[in-house]
N, C-alpha and C positions, 0 to 999 in steps of 0.2 A: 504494500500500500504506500502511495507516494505521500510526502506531508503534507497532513490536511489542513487548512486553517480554520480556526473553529471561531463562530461569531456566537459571545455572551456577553452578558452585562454585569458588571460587580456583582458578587452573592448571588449569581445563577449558572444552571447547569447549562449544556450547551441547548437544551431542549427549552430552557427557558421558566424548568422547575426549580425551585429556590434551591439551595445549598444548605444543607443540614448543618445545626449545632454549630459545633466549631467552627467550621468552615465557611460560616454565612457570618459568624463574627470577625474573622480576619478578613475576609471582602475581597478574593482574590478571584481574579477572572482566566477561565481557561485559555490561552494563546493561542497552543496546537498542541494534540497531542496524535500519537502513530505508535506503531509497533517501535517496544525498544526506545521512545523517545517522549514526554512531556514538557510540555513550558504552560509557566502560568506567569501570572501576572500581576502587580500589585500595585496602586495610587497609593502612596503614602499619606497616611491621616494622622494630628496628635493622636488617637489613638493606639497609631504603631511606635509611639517614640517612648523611649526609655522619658529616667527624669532628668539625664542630660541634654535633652533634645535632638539625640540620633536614636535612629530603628534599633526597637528591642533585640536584642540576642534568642531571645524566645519568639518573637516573629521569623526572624531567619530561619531559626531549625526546625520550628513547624511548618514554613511553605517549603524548605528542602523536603521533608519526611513526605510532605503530602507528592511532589513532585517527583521522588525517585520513586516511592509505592506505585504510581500511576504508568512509570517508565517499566513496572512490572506486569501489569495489569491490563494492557489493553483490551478490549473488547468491543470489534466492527459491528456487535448488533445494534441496531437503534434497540433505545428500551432496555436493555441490558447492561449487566459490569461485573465487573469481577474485584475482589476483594484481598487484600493484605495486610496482615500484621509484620509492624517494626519489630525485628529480634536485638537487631542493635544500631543503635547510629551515630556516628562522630562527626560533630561536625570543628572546623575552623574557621574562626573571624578573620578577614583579613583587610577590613576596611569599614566607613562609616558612612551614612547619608542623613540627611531629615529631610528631605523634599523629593518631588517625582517620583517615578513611575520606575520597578525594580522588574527584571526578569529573571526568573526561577527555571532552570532545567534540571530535568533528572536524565540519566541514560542508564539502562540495563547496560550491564557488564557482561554477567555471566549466570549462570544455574540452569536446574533441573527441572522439573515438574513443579515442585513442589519451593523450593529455595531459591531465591535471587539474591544478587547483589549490583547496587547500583551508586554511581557517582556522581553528586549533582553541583552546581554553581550559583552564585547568587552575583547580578550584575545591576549596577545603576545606569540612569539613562544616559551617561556620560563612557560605560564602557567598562568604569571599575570593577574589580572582582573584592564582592564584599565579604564575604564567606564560600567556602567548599566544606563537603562533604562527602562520606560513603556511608552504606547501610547494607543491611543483611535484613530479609523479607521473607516471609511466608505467606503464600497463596491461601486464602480459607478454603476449610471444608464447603464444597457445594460449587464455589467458584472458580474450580479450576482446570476446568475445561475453557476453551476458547469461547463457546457462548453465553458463561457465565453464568449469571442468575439475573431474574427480573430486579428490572428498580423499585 
């Protein structure tokens, strides 16, 4: 499958149904996602800022987790997804922002049916690299096959 670009709005899914829990509170919008690859996407709000007035370290490692999980996970059915749990993830800061729009990529690496492993980046609109990371994944029970489970 070639990269698809996907058209959503803050806190919605590509289908334009809200974004559950957590993920409707960080307000991140899908870019594109594809086999082996996601990008998401973030407007930076006081919300996302620590009390120094740069993006929390806990926004970062949650839009990495959310974004290498996904670089696991793909699933080409409309109506469908597939599911992972974090086994492990490290991430590293390697820079700062408080304003604009931040892009998050994860990429599969490598595994099996059931285990992944993926390495993701965090970049500001300028290009910086604000954190990396990697992670170790687990496919859920039910979802892991290619068609996944209903949404």
């Amino acid at each position: 499958m070639s990269k698809q670009e996907l058209s959503s709005v803050d806190g919605a899914y590509v289908d334009g149904t809200e974004l559950p829990g957590f993920h409707n509170l960080l307000g991140y919008r899908q870019a594109s996602w594809e086999e082996n690859e996601a990008v998401i996407a973030l407007e930076l709000q006081p919300r996302h800022l620590n009390l120094g007035g740069v993006i929390h370290g806990g926004v970062l490692t949650s839009l990495l987790d959310i974004a290498m999980a996904q670089a696991g996970t793909h699933c080409p059915y409309p109506g469908r997804m597939r599911k992972a749990i974090t086994l492990s993830l490290t991430t590293t800061f390697t820079g700062q922002c408080s304003s604009g729009t931040i892009r998050v990529t994860g990429r599969k690496r490598a595994g099996g049916t059931r285990i992944f492993n993926s390495t993701g980046e965090v970049h500001d609109d300028k290009g910086n690299l604000l954190a990396i990371a990697e992670g170790t994944f687990r496919i859920r029970s039910g979802s892991d096959k290619p068609e996944g489970v209903p949404i």
